[in-house]
C-alpha positions in Angstrom: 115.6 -30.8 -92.1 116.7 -34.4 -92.5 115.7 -37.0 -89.4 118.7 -37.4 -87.9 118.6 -39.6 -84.6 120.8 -39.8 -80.8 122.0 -42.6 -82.4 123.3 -41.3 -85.5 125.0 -38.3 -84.1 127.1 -40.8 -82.1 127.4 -43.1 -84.9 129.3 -40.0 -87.1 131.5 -38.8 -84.2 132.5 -42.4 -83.5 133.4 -42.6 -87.1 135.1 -39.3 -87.3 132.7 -37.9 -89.7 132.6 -34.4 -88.9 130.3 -33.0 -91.7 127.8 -35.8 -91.3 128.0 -35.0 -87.1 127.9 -31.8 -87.9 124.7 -31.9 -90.3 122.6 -34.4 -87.8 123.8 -32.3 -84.5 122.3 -28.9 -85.7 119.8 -30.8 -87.7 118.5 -32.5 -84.4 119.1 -29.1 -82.6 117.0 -27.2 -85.4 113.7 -29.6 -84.9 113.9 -29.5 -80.8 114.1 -25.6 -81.1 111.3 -25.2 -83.6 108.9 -27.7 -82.0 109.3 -25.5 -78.6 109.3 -23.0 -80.9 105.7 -23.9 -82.4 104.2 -25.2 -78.7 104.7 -21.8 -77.4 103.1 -19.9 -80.8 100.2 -22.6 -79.5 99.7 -21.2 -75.9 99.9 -17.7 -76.7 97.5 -18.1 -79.5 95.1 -20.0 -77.1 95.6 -17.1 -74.6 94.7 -14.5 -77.4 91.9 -16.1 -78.2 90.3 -17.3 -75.1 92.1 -15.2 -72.2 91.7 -16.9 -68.6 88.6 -15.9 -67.3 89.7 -15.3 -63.8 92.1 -12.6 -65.3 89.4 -11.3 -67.3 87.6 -10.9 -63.6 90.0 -9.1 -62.1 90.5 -6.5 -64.9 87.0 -5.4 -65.1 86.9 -5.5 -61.0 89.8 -3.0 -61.4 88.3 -0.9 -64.1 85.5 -0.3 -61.6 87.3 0.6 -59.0 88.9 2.9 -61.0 85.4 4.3 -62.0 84.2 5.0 -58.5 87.1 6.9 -57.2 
């Protein structure tokens, strides 16, 4: 998507612009939602491949528990 800025959504509704604001809002929409988007791929990528080790603990803790009974 185009770069649109704060600044160039106002500039379009001041101007009455509508296709222009409309472009740059969803535009600037778009690239917030997909770099959230991407940051949370990121973490649970990181957690698939390196799980917490504390959580890794208390599985196996359970699993023998489970084992004994």
């Amino acid at each position: 998507m185009a770069d649109y800025s704060t600044r160039n959504i106002i500039d379009y509704a001041m101007d009455d612009n509508g296709v222009e604001f409309r472009k740059a809002l969803y535009g600037a929409i778009h690239d917030k939602v997909s770099a959230h988007i991407e940051a949370a791929k990121e973490v649970i990528a990181q957690n698939l491949i390196s799980p917490d080790e504390d959580d890794y603990e208390e599985e196996h803790q359970e699993s023998e528990e489970e084992s004994e009974e």
